[in-house]
N, CA, C and O atoms as a Tinker XYZ file with bonds, in Angstrom:
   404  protein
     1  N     -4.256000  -10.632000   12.596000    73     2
     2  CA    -4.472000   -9.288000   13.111000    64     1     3
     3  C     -3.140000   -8.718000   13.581000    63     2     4     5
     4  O     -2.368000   -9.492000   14.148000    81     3
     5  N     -2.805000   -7.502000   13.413000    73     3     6
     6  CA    -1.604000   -6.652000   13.381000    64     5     7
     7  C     -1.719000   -5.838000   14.624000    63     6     8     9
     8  O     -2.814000   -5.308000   14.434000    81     7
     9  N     -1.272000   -5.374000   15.836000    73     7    10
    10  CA    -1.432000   -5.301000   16.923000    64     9    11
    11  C     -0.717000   -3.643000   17.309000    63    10    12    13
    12  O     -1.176000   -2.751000   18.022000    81    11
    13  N      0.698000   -3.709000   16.429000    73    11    14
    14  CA     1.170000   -2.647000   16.318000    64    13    15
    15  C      1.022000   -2.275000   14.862000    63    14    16    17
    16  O      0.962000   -3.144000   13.992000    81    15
    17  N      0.960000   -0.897000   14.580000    73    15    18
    18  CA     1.268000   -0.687000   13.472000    64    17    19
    19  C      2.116000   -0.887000   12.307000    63    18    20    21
    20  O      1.969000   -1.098000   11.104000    81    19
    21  N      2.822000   -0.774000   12.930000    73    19    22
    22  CA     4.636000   -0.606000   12.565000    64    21    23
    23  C      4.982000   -1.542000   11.889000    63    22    24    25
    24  O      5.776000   -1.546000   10.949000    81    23
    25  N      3.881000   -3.133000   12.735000    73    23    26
    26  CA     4.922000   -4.662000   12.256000    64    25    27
    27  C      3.409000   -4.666000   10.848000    63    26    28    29
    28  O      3.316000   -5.722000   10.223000    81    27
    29  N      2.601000   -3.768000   10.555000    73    27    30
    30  CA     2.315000   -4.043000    9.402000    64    29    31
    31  C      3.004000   -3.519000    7.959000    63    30    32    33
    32  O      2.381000   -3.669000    6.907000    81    31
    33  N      4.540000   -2.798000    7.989000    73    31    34
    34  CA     4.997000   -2.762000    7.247000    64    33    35
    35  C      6.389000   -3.478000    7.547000    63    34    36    37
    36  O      7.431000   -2.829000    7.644000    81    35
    37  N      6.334000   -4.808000    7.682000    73    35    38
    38  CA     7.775000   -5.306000    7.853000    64    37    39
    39  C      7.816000   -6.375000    7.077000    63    38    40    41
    40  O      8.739000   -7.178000    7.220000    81    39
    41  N      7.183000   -6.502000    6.467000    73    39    42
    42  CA     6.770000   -7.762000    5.615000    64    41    43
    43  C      7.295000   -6.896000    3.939000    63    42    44    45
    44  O      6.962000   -5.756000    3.614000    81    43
    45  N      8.028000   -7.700000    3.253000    73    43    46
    46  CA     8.204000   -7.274000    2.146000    64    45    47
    47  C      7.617000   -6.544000    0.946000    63    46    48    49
    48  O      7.988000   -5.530000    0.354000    81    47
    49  N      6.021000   -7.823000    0.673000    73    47    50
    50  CA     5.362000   -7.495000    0.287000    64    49    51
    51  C      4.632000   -6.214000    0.265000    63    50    52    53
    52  O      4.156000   -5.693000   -0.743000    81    51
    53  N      4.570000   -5.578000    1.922000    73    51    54
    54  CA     4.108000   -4.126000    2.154000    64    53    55
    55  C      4.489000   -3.005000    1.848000    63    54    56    57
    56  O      3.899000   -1.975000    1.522000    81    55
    57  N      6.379000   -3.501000    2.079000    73    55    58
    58  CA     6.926000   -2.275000    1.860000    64    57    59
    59  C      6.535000   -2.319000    0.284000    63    58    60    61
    60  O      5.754000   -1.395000    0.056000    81    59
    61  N      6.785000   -3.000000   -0.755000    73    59    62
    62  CA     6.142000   -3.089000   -1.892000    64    61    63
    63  C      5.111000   -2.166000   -2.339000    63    62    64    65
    64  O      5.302000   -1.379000   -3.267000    81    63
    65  N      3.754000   -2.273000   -1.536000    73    63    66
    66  CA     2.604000   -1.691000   -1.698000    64    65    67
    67  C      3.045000   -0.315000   -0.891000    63    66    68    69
    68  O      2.649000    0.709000   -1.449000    81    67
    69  N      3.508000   -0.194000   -0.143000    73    67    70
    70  CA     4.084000    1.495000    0.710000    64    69    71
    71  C      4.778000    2.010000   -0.477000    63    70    72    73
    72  O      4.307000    2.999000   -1.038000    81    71
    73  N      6.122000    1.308000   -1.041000    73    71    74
    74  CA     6.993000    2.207000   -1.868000    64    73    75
    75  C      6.068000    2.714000   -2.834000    63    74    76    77
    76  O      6.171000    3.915000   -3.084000    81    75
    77  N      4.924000    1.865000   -3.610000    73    75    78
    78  CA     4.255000    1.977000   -4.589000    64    77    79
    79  C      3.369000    3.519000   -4.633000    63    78    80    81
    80  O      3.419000    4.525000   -5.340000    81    79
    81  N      2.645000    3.117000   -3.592000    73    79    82
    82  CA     1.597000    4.688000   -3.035000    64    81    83
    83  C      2.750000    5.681000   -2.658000    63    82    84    85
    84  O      2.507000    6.748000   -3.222000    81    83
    85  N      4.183000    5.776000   -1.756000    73    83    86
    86  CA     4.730000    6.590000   -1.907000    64    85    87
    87  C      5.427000    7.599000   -3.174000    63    86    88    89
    88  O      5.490000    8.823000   -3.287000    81    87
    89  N      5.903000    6.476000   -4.045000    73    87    90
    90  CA     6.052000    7.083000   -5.215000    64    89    91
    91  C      4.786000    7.738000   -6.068000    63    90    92    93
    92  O      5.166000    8.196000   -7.146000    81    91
    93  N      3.649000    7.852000   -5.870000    73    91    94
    94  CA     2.548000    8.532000   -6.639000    64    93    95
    95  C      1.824000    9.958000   -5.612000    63    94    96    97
    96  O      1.316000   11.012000   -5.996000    81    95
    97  N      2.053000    9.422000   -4.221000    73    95    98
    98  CA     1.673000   10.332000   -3.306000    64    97    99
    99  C      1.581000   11.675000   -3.565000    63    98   100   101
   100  O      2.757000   11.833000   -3.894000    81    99
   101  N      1.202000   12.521000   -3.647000    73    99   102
   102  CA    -0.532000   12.713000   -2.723000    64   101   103
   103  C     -1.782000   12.237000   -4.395000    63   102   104   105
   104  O     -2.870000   12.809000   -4.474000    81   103
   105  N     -1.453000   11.444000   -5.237000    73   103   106
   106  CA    -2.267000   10.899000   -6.227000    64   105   107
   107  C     -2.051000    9.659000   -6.042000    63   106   108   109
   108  O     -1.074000    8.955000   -5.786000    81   107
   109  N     -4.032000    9.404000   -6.363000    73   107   110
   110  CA    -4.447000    8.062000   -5.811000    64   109   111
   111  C     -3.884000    7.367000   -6.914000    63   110   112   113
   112  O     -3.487000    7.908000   -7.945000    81   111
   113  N     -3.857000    5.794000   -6.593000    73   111   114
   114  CA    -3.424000    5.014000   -7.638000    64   113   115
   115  C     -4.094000    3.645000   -7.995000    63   114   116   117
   116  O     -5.026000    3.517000   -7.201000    81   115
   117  N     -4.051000    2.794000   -8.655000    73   115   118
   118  CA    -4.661000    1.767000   -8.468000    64   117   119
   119  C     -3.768000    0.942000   -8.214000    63   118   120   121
   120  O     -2.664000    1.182000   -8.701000    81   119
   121  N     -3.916000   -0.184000   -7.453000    73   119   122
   122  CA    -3.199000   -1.006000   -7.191000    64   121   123
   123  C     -3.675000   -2.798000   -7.937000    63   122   124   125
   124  O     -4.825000   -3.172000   -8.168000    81   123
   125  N     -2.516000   -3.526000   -8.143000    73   123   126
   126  CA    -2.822000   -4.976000   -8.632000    64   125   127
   127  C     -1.354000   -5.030000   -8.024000    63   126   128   129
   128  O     -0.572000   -4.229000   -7.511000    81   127
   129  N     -1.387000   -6.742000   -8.427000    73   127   130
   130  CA    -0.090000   -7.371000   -8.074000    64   129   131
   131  C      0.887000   -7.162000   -8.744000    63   130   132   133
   132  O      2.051000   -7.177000   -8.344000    81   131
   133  N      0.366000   -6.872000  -10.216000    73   131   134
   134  CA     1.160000   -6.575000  -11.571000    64   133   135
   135  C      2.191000   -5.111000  -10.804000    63   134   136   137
   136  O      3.399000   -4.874000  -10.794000    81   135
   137  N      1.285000   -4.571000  -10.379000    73   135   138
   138  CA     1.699000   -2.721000  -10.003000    64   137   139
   139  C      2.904000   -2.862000   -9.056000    63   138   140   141
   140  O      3.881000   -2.121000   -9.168000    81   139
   141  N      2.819000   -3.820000   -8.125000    73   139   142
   142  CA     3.740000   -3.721000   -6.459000    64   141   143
   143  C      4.970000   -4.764000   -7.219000    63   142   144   145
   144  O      6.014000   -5.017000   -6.619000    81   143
   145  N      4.740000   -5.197000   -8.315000    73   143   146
   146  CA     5.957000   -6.622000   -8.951000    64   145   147
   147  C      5.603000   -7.807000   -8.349000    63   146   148   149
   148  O      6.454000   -8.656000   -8.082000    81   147
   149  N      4.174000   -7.982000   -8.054000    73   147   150
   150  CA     3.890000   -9.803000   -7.473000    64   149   151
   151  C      3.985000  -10.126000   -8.467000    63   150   152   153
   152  O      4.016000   -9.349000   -9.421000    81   151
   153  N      4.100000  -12.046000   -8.600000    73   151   154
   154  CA     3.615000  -12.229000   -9.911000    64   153   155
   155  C      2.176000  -12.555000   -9.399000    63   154   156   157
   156  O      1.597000  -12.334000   -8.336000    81   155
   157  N      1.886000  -13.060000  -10.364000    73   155   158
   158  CA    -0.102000  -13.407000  -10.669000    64   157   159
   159  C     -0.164000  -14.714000   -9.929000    63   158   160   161
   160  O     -1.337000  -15.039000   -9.742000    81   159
   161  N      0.855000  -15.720000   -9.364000    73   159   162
   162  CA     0.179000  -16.846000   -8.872000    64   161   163
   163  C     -1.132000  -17.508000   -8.221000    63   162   164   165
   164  O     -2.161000  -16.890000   -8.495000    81   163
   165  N     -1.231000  -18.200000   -7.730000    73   163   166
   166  CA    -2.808000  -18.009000   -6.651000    64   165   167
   167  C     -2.428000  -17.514000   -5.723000    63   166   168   169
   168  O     -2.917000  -16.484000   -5.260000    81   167
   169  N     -1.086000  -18.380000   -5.045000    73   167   170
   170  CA    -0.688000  -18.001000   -4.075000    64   169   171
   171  C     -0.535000  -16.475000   -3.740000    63   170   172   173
   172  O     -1.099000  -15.914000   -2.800000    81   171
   173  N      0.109000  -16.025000   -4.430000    73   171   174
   174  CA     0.470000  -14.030000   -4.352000    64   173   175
   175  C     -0.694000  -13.289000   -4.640000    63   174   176   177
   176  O     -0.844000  -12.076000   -4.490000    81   175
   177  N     -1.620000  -14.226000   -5.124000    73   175   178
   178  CA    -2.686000  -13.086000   -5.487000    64   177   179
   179  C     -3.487000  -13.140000   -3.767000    63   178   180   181
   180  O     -3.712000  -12.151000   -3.069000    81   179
   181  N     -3.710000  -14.200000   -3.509000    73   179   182
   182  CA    -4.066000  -14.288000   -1.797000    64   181   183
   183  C     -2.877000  -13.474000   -0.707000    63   182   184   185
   184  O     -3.364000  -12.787000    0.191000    81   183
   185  N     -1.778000  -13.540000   -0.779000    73   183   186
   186  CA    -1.047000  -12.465000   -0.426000    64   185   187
   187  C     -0.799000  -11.166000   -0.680000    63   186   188   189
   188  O     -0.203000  -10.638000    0.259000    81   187
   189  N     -1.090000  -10.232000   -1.845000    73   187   190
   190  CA    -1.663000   -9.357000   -2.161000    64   189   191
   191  C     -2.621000   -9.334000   -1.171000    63   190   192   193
   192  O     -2.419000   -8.583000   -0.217000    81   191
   193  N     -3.322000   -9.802000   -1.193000    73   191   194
   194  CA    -4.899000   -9.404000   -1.005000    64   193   195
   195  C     -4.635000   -9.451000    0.436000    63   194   196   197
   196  O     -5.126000   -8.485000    1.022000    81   195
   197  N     -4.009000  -10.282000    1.185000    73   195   198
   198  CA    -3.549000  -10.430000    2.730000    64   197   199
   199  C     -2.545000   -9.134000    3.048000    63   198   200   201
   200  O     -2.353000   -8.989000    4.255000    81   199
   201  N     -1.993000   -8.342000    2.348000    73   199   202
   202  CA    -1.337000   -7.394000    2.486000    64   201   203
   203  C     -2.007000   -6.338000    2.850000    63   202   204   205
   204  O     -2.078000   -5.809000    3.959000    81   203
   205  N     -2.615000   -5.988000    1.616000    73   203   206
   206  CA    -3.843000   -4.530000    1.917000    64   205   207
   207  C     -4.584000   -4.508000    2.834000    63   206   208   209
   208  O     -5.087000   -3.485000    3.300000    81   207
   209  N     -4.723000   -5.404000    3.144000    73   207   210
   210  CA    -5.921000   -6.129000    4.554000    64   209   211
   211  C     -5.601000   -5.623000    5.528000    63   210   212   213
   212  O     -6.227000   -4.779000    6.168000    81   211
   213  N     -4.173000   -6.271000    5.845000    73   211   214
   214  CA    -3.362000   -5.599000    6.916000    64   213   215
   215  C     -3.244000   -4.471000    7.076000    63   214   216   217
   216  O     -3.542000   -3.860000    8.102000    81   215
   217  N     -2.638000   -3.875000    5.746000    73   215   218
   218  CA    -1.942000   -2.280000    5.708000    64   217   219
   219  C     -3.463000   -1.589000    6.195000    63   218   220   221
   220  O     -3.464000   -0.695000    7.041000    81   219
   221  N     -4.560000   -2.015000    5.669000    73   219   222
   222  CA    -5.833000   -1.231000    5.857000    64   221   223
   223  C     -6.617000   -0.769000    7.223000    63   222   224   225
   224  O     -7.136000    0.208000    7.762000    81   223
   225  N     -6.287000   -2.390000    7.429000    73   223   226
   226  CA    -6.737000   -2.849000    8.964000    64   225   227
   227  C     -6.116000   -1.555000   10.084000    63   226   228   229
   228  O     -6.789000   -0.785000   10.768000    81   227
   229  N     -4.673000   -1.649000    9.977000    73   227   230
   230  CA    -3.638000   -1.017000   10.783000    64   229   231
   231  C     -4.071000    0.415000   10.412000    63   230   232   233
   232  O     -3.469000    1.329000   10.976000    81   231
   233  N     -4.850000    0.658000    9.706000    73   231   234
   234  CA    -5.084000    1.959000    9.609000    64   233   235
   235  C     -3.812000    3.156000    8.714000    63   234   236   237
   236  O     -3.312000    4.217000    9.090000    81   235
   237  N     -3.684000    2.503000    7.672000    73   235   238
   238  CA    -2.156000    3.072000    6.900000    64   237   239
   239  C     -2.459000    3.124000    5.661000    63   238   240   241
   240  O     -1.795000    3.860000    4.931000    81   239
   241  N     -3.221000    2.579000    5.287000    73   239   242
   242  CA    -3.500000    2.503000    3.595000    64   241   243
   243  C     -4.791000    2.334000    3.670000    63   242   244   245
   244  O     -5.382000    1.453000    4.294000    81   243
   245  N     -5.445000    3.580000    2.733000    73   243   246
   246  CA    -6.883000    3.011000    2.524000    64   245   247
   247  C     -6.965000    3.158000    0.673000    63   246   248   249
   248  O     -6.260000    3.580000   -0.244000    81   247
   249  N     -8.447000    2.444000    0.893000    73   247   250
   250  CA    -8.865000    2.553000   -0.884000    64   249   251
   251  C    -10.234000    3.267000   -1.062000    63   250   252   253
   252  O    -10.400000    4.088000   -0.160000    81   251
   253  N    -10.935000    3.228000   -1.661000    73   251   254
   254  CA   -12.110000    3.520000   -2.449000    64   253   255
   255  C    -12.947000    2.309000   -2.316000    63   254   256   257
   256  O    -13.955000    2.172000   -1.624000    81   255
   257  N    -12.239000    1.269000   -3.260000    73   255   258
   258  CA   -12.979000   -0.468000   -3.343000    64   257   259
   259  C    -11.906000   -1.157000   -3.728000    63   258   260   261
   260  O    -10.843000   -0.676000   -4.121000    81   259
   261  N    -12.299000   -2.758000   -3.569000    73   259   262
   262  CA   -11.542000   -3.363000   -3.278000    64   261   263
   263  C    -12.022000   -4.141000   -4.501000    63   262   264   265
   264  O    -13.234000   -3.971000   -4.363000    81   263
   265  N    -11.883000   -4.931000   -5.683000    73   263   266
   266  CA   -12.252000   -5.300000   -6.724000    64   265   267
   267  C    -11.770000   -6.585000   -6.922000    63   266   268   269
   268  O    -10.547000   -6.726000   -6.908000    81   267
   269  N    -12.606000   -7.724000   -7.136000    73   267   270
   270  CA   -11.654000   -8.980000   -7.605000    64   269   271
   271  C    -12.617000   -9.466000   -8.323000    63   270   272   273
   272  O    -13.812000   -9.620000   -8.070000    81   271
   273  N    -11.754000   -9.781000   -9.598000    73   271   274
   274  CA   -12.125000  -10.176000  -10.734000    64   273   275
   275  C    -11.712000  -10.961000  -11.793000    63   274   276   277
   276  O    -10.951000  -11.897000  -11.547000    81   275
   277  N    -12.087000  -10.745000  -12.970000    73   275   278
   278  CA   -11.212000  -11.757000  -13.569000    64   277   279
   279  C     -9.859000  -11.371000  -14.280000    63   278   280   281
   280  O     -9.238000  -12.201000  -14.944000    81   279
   281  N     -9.488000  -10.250000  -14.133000    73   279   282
   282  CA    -8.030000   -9.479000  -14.163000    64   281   283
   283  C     -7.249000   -9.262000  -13.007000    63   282   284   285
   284  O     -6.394000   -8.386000  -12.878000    81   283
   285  N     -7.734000  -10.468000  -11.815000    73   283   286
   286  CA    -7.126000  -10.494000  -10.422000    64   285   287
   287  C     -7.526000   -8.778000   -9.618000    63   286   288   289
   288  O     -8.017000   -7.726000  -10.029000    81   287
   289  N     -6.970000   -9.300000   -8.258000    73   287   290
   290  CA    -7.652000   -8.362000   -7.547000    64   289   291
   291  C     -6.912000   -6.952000   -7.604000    63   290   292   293
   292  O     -5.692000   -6.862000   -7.468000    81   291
   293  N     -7.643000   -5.995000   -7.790000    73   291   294
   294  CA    -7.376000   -4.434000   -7.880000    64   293   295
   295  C     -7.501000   -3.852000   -6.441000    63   294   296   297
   296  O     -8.158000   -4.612000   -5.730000    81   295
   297  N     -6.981000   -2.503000   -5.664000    73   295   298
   298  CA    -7.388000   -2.179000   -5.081000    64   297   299
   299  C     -7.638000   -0.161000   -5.938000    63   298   300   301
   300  O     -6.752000    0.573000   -6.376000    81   299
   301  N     -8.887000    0.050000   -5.868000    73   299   302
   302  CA    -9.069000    1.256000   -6.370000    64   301   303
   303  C     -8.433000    2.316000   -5.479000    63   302   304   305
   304  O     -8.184000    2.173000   -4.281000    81   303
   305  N     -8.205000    3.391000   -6.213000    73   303   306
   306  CA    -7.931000    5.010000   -5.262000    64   305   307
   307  C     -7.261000    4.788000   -4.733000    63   306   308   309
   308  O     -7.090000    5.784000   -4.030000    81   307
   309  N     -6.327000    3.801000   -4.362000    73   307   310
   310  CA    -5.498000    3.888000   -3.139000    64   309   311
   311  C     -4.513000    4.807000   -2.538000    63   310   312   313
   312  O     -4.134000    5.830000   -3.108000    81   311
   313  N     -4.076000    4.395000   -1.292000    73   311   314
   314  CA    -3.464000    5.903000   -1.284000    64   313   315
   315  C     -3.058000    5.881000    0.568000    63   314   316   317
   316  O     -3.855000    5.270000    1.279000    81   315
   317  N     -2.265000    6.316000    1.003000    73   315   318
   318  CA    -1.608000    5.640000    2.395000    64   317   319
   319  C     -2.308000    6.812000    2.900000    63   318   320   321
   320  O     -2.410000    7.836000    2.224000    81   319
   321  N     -2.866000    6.671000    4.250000    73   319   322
   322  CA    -3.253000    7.445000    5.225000    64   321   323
   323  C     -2.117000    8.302000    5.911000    63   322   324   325
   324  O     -0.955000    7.897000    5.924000    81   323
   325  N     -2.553000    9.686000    6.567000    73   323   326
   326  CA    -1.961000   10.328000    7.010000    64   325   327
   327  C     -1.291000   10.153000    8.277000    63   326   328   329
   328  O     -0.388000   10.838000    8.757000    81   327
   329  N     -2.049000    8.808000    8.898000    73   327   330
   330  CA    -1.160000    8.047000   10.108000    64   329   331
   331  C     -0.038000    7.448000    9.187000    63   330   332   333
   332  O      1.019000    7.388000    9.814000    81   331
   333  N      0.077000    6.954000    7.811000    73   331   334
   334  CA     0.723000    6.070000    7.424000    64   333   335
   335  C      2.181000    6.815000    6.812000    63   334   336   337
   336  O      3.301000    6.318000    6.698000    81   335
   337  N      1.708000    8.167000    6.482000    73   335   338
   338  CA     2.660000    8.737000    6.089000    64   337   339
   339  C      3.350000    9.240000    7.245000    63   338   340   341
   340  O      4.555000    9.234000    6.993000    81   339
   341  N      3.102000    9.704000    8.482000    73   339   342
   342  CA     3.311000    9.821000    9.444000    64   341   343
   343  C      4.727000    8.613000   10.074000    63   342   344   345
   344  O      5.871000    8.909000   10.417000    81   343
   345  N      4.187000    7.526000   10.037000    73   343   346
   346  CA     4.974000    6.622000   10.406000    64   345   347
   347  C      6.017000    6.174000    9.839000    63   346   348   349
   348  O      6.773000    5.280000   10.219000    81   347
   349  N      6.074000    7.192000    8.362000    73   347   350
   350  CA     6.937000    6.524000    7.447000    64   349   351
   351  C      7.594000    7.713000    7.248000    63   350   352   353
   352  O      8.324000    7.819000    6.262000    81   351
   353  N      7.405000    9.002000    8.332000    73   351   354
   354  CA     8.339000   10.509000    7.525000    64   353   355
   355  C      9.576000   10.264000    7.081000    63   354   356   357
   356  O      9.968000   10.778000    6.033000    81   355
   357  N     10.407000    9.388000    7.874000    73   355   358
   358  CA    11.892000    9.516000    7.245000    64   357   359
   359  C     11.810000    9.058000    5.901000    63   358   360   361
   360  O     12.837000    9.341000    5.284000    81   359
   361  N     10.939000    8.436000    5.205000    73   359   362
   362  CA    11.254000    7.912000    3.860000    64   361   363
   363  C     10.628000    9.237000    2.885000    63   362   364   365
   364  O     10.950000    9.536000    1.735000    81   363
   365  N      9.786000    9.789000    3.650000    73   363   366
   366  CA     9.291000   11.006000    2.161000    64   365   367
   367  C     10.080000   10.980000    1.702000    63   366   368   369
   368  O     11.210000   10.753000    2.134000    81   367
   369  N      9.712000   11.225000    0.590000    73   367   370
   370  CA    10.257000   11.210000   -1.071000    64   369   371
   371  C     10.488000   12.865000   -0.976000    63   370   372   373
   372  O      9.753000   13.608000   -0.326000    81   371
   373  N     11.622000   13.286000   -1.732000    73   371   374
   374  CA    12.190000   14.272000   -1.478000    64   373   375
   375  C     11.392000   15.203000   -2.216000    63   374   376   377
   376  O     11.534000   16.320000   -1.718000    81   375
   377  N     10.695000   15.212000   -3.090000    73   375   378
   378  CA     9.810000   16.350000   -3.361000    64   377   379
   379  C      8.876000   16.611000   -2.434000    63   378   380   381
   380  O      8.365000   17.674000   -2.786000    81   379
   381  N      8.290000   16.180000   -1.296000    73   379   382
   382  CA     7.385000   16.342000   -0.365000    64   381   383
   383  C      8.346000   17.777000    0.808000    63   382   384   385
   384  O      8.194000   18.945000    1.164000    81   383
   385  N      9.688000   16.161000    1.042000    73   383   386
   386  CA    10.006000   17.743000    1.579000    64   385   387
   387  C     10.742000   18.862000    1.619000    63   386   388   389
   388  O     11.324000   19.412000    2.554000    81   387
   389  N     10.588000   19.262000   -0.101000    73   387   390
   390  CA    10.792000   20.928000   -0.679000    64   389   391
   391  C      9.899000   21.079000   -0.682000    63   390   392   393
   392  O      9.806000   22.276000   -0.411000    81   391
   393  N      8.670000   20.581000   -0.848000    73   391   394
   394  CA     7.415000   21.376000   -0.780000    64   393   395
   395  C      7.324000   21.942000    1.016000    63   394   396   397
   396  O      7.109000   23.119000    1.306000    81   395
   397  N      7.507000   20.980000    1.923000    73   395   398
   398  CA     7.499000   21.679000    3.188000    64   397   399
   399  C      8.553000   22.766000    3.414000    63   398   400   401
   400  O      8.462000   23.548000    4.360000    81   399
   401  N      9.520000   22.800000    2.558000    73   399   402
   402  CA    10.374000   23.923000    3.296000    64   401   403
   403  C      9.916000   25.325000    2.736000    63   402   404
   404  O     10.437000   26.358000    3.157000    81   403
């Protein structure tokens, strides 16, 4: 359990899944391990899956559904919350902010 927000993107793997939804932002995306550059191990696929958890938990990334299968686990729609983008303004991606000016 993640206590502050903040320390749920300090972990590599997250920023991973953050850069990922930032670069598609404000369009949802799907997410796999393939998508963020995990590889497929068992191990990473349980870390994946321990990632979104977090990011979700903390209230920063949400999905649609959460899918695991036999093409490893997907997360549908995804897409960082407006607390999440919030916490992350200095990184907007520079088309966000020409659209604000």
């Amino acid at each position: 359990m993640i206590d502050d927000p903040v320390q749920a993107f300090e972990s590599a793997d997250a920023r991973r899944v953050v850069d990922a939804l930032w670069s598609s932002w404000p369009i949802v995306v799907t997410l796999s391990p393939a998508a963020v550059g995990m590889d497929e191990s068992p191990d990473r696929l349980i870390d994946f899956i321990k990632t979104l958890q977090d990011l979700c938990d903390a209230g920063l990334v949400t999905f649609e559904a959460f899918v695991v299968g036999p093409g490893g686990p997907q997360a549908i729609d995804a897409a960082l919350t407006a607390r999440g983008r919030a916490l992350l303004g200095s990184r907007a991606p520079a088309v966000i902010s020409q659209l604000a000016s």
